[in-house]
C-alpha positions in Angstrom: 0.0 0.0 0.0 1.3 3.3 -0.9 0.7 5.6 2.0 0.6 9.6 2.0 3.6 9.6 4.6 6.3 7.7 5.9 5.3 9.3 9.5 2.9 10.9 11.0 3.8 13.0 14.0 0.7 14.1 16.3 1.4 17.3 18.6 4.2 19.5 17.9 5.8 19.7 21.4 9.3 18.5 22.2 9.3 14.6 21.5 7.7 15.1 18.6 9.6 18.1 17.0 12.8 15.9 17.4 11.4 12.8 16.4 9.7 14.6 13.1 12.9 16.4 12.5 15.3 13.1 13.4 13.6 11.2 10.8 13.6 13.4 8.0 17.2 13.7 8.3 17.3 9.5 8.0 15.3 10.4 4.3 11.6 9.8 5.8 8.7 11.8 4.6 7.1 13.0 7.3 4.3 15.7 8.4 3.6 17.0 11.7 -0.4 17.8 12.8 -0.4 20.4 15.6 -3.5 22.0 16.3 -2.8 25.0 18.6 1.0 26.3 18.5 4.2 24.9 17.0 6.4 24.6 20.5 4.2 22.2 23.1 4.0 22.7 26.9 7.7 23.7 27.1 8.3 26.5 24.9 4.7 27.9 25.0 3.1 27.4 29.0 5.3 25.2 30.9 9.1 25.2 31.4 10.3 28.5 29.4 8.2 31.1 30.1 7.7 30.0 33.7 11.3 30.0 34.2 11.4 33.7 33.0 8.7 34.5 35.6 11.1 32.7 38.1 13.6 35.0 36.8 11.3 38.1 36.7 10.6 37.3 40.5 14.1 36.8 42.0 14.6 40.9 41.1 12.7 41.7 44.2 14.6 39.9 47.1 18.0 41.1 44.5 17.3 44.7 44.3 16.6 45.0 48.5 19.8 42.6 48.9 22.1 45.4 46.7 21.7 47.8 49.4 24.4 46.6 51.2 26.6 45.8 48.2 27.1 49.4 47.9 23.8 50.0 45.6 21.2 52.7 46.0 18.1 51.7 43.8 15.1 53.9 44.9 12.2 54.6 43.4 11.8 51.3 41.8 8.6 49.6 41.1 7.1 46.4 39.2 4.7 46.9 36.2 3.4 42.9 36.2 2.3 43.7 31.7 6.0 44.5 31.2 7.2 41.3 32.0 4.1 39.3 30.6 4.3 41.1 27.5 8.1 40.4 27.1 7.6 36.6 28.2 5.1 36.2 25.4 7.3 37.6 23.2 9.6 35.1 23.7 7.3 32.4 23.9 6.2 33.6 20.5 10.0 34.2 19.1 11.1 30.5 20.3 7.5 29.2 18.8 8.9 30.6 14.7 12.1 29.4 15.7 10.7 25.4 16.3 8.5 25.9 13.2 11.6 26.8 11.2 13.7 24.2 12.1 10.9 21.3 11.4 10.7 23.5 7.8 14.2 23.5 7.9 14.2 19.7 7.7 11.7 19.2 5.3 9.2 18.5 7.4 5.1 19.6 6.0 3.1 21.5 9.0 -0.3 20.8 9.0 -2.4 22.9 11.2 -5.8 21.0 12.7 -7.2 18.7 15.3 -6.4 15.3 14.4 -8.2 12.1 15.3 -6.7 8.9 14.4 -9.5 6.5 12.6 -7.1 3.3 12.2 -3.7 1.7 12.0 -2.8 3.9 9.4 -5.3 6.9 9.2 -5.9 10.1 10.8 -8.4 12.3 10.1 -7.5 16.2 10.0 -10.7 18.7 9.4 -12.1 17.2 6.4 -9.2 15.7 4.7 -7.9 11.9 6.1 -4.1 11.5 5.7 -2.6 8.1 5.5 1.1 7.4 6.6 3.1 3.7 7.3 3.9 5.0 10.9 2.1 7.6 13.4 3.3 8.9 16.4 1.1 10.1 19.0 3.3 13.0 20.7 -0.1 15.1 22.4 1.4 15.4 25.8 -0.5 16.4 29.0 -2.8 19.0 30.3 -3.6 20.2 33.3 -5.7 18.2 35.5 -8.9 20.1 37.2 -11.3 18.8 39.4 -15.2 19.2 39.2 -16.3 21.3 42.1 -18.9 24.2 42.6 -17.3 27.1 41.0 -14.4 25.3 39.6 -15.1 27.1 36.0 -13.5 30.6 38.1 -10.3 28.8 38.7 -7.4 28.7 35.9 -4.5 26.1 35.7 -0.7 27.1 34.7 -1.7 27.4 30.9 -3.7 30.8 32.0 -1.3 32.1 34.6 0.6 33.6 32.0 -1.2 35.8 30.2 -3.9 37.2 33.3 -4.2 40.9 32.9 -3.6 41.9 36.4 -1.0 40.4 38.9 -3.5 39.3 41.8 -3.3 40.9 45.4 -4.4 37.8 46.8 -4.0 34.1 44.8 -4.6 30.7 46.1 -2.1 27.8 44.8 -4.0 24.4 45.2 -1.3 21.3 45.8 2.0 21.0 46.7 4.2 19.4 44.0 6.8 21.3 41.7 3.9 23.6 39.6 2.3 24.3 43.3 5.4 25.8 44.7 6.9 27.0 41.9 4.4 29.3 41.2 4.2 30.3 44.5 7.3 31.8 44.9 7.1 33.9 41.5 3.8 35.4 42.6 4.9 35.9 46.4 8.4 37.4 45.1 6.1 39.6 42.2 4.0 41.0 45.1 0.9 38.9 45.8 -0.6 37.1 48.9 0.4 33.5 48.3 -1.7 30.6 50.1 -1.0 27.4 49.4 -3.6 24.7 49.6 -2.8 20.9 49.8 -5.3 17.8 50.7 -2.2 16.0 52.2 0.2 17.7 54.6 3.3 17.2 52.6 4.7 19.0 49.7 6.9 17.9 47.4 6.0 14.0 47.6 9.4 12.0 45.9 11.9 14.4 47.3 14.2 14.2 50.3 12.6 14.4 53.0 14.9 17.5 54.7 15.0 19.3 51.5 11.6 19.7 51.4 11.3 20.8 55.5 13.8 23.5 54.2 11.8 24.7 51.2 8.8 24.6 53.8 10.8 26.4 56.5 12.4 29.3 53.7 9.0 29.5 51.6 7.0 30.5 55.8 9.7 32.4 56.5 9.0 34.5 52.9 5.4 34.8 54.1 3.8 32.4 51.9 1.2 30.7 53.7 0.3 26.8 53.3 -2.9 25.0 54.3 -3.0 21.1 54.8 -5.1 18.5 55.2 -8.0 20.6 53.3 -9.5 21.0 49.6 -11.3 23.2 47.9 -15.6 22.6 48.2 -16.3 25.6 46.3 -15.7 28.9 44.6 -18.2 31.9 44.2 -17.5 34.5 42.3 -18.5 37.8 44.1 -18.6 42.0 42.8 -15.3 43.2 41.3 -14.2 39.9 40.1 -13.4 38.7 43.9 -13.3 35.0 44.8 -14.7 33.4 47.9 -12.9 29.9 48.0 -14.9 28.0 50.7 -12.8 25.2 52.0 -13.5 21.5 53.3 -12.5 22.5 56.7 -14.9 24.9 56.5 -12.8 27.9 56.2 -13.6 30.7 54.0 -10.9 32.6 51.6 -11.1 35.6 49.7 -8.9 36.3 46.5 -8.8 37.6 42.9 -6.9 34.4 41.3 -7.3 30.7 42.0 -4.9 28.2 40.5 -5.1 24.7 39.9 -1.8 22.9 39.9 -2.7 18.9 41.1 -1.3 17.1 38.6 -1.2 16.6 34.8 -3.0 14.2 33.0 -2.6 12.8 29.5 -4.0 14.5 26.1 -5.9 11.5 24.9 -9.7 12.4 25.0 -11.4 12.1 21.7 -8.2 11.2 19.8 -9.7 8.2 18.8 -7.3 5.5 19.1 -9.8 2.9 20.6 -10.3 3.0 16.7 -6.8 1.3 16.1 -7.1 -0.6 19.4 -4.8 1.3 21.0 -4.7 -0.1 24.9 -4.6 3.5 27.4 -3.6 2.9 31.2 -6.4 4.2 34.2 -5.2 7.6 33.7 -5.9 7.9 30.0 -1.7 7.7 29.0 -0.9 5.7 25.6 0.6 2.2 26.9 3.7 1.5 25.5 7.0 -0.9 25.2 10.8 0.1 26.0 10.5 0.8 22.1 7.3 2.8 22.5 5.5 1.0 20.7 1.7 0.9 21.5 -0.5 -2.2 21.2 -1.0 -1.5 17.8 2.0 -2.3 15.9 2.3 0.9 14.0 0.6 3.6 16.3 4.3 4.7 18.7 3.9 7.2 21.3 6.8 9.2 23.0 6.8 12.3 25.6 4.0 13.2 28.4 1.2 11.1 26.5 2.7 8.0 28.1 2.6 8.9 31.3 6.0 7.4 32.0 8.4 10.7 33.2 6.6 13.7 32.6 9.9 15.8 31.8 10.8 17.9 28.7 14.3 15.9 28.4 12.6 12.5 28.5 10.2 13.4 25.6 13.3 14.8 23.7 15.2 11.4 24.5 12.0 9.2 23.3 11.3 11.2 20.2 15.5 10.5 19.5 15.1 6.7 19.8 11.6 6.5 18.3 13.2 7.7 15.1 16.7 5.6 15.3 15.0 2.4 15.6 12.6 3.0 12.8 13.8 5.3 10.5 17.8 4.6 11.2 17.9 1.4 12.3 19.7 1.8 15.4 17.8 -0.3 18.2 18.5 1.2 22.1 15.9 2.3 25.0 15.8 5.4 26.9 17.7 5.1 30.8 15.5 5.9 32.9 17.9 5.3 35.9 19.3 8.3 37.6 16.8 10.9 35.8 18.0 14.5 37.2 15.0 17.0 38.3 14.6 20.3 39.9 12.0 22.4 40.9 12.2 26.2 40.3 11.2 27.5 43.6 12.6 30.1 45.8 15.3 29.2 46.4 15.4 26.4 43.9 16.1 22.4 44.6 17.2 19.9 42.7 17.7 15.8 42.8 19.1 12.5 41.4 19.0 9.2 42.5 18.1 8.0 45.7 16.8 9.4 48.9 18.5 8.8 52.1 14.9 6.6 52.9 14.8 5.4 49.2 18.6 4.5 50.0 18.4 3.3 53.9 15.1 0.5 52.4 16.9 -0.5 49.2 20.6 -0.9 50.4 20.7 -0.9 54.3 23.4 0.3 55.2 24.2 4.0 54.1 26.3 7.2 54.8 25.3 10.6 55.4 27.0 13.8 54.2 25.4 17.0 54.7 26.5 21.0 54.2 24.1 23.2 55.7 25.4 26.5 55.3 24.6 30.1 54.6 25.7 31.4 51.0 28.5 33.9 51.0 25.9 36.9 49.2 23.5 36.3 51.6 25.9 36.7 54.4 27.1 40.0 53.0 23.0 40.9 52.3 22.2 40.2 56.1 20.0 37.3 54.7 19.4 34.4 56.9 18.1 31.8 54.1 20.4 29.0 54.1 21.4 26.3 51.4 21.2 22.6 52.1 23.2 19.9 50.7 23.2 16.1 51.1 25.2 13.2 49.3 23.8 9.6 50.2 26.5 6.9 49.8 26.6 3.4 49.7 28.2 2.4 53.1 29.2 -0.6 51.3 30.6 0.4 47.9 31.5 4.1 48.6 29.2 4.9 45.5 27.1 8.3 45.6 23.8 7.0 45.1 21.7 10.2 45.6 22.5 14.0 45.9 19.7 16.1 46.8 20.5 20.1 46.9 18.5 23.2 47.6 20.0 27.0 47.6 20.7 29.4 44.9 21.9 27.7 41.3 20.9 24.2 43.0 19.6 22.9 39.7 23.0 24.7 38.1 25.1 22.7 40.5 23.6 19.3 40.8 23.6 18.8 36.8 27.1 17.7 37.3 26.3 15.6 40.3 23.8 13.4 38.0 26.9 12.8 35.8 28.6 11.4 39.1 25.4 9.2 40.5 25.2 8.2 36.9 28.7 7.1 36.2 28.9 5.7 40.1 31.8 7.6 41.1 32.4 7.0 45.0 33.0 9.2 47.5 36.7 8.8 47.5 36.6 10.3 44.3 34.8 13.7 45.1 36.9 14.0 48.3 40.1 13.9 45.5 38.8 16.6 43.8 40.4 20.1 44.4 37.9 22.8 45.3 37.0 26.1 43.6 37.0 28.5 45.9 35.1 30.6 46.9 32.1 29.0 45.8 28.9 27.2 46.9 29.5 24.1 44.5 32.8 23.3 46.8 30.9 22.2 49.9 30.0 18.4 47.5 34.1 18.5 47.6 34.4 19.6 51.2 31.8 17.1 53.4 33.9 15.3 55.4 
């Protein structure tokens, strides 16, 4: 059969960009469907422009911290369109520069919602396209519960473009989007309260790194609320919120965000059509090849609800196309997978936990820094960094580093390389520090 494509690439986010692009470059013909902007969760409401925000917000606690580095800055103030404006900018600048690339490469753009009608058919408006391969790259969405009043709330997707910054905004759960969030709008100016059903943020993560984000993010005023959920939200004169609480508490505010998790884009995509087999939660169930349960439907990125990180989908989209389209078989690691959270001050992690660590392999060491950065010293700021290397009593081997303090992602990106490679402790203890800097301290712990 003589089919329209070679591949088919559904959802123009970061697996699928590189695993459209990958295999035109092995001499596929290939077209990508995307039906809202070239760019996916990354570039256009997830990890770019919120990491702008994180930057736009660390300008408060800078500009009150030059004061004693010899720098009188007065009269300043924060205009919260400036830097929306100027994120969307970017958003939009990185969005032509994906689009040119997968042009670039040969790649046809087709602009639609797609719905896949069999092994090797997908549906776009009124057209149906045929191709030997498809590749479901949709990623994830927001997940938003069904409560009275839930229409008033918005998710991350519309916390970048609302048209006033709030005076008062409550941040419901308590993983990375929660907090992150929280400390851009408590840093931009706003009353930050954040609400979690369980009383524990940051589930996954070291156990003392997280009482240190909890201790630093109190300490910045940023209020948290456990064991309690949302019941309802009315929407009162002026735009105001009144966010009634299980616990029967009442809250006023202007904003109310959703942040409780991501779930799969899979509704109404139709591949029950191709019998393509979905896990409770709606993600695309695949092999270590990615391969679904029908033989030519693959499926990379977010929509699998494997890893729900940018690098992972870039990784699957690479390996998707080398095993098909270049003929070079090999899986995706998914061992000693880096991962930070952009809070204030940010953390960061790979491999194990010292629990994770002490249940798997008994026996462990240790090795903590606790220590107050030189610039906060100098800025009469108490907010201290946390660092902590779990070891292998047995082995020696670094089997977890866990880090929170200014440039902790920065820092611990090197670290992975040494959980990864399973250096030993020996080996960071040989290693000559650079002084003075904060990075020394996983050289110094003794």
């Amino acid at each position: 059969m003589t089919y329209d494509y070679d591949l088919l690439v559904i959802g123009a986010g970061s697996g699928g960009v590189r695993a459209a692009r990958a295999a035109s470059a092995y001499g596929a013909k290939v077209a990508i469907v995307e039906e809202y902007r070239i760019g996916g969760t990354c570039v256009i409401r997830g990890c770019v422009p919120k990491k702008l925000l994180v930057y736009g917000a660390h300008f408060a606690e800078d500009l009150v911290d030059a004061a004693n580095f010899g720098w009188c800055i007065e009269g300043s103030r924060f205009e919260w369109s400036t830097l929306r404006d100027n994120v969307l900018a970017e958003v939009t600048r990185l969005s032509s520069i994906y689009t040119d690339t997968l042009t670039t490469h040969g790649v046809t753009i087709l602009h639609g919602r797609a719905v896949v009608t069999g092994a090797n058919t997908v549906r776009l408006e009124q057209q149906t396209i045929t191709a030997h391969t498809i590749l479901i790259a949709t990623g994830a969405r927001p997940e938003v519960a069904t409560f009275p009043g839930h229409e008033h709330a918005i998710t991350s997707n519309e916390a970048f473009h609302l048209p006033e910054l709030p005076q008062r905004i409550l941040i419901v759960g308590a993983g990375y989007i929660a907090n992150e969030f929280a400390g851009v709008f408590n840093g931009l100016g706003s009353k930050v309260t954040v609400v979690n059903r369980s009383d524990q943020i940051l589930r996954g993560y070291d156990q003392q790194i997280r009482d240190r984000l909890l201790q630093i993010s109190l300490s910045k005023g940023i209020q948290f609320l456990f064991n309690t959920s949302i019941e309802g939200i009315e929407k009162q004169a002026g735009g105001k919120l009144a966010v009634t609480m299980t616990d029967g508490m009442t809250l006023p505010c202007e904003v109310v965000l959703i942040a409780t998790g991501r779930v799969p884009n899979t509704d109404g995509l139709g591949l029950e059509s191709a019998g393509v087999q979905l896990d409770p939660k709606g993600g695309v169930c695949v092999d270590g090849n990615n391969v679904s349960t029908c033989p030519s439907i693959y499926a990379v990125g977010d929509v699998t609800n494997r890893i729900q990180l940018t690098p992972i989908a870039i990784r699957e989209g690479q390996a998707f196309a080398d095993l098909v389209f270049g003929n070079k078989p090999g899986c995706v690691d998914y061992d000693c997978i880096p991962s930070a959270v952009f809070s204030h001050p940010p953390l960061a992690a790979v491999g194990m936990t010292e629990s994770q660590a002490r249940t798997k392999l008994g026996d462990v060491k240790v090795f903590i820094a606790d220590f107050r950065p030189m610039k906060n010293v100098l800025a009469g700021r108490d907010e201290r960094a946390l660092y902590k290397i779990v070891i292998d009593a047995a082995t020696d081997r670094i089997v977890g580093a866990h880090l929170i303090g200014p440039d902790a992602p920065e820092i611990l990106q090197l670290m992975a390389v040494a959980v990864k490679a399973g250096l030993r402790k020996a080996q960071l203890d040989e290693c000559i520090a650079i002084h003075p800097t904060m990075a020394e301290e996983l050289v110094l712990m003794r």
